[in-house]
Phi, psi and omega in degrees: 000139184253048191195142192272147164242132178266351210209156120235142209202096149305125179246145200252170178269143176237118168292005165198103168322316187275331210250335176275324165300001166283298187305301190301306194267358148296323164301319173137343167297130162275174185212164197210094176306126181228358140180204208293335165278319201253135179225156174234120169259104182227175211183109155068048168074007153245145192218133178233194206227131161241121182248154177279078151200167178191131156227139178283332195267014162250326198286320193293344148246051167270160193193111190220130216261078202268076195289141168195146218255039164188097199269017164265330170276324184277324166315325159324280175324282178333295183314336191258032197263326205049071188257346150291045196224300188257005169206126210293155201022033162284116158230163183211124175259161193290177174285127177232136172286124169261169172292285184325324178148227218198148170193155160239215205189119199226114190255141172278209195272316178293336180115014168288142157295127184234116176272155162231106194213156155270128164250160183269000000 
């Protein structure tokens, strides 16, 4: 194939729209409205697609992997946003060691998964 591939742009679900766009831009995403349901959130050139929908049995196995290169210093960061403090069925477990490398875990207000990890 002769063409670069520039993007992957996951798209994830929301069970209250307003409130996973809150969630997102409390976090650190910018976000770019792209019509009254749909928004794109990116951040240092990752971008993802929240669309104002939900089924439970795609968002509750959504899963997405945010790698990034020091998950102690960002983990710092995160935690002290406190966003299960300000949004109801957020949670975020600690950074666990691994063979592979280090990672936590951040659930949003709808339930996607957030791996946050380092590889070694």
């Amino acid at each position: 194939m002769s063409q670069q591939i520039r993007s992957l742009r996951p798209f994830i679900g929301a069970k209250d729209f307003a409130v996973s766009r809150s969630f997102y831009q409390a976090w650190g995403f910018a976000e770019t409205v792209l019509s009254p349901g749909m928004s794109l959130f990116s951040r240092e050139g990752v971008c993802f697609y929240l669309q104002d929908y939900y089924v439970p049995e795609w968002v509750d196995n959504t899963m997405l992997f945010l790698e990034v290169e020091d998950v102690e210093q960002y983990w710092a960061e995160l935690t002290a946003l406190d966003l299960p403090g300000h949004y109801a069925g957020v949670r975020v477990a600690p950074i666990r060691h691994e063979d592979w490398g280090k990672e936590g875990f951040v659930h949003d207000p709808a339930g996607v998964l957030w791996h946050i990890g380092e590889f070694k």
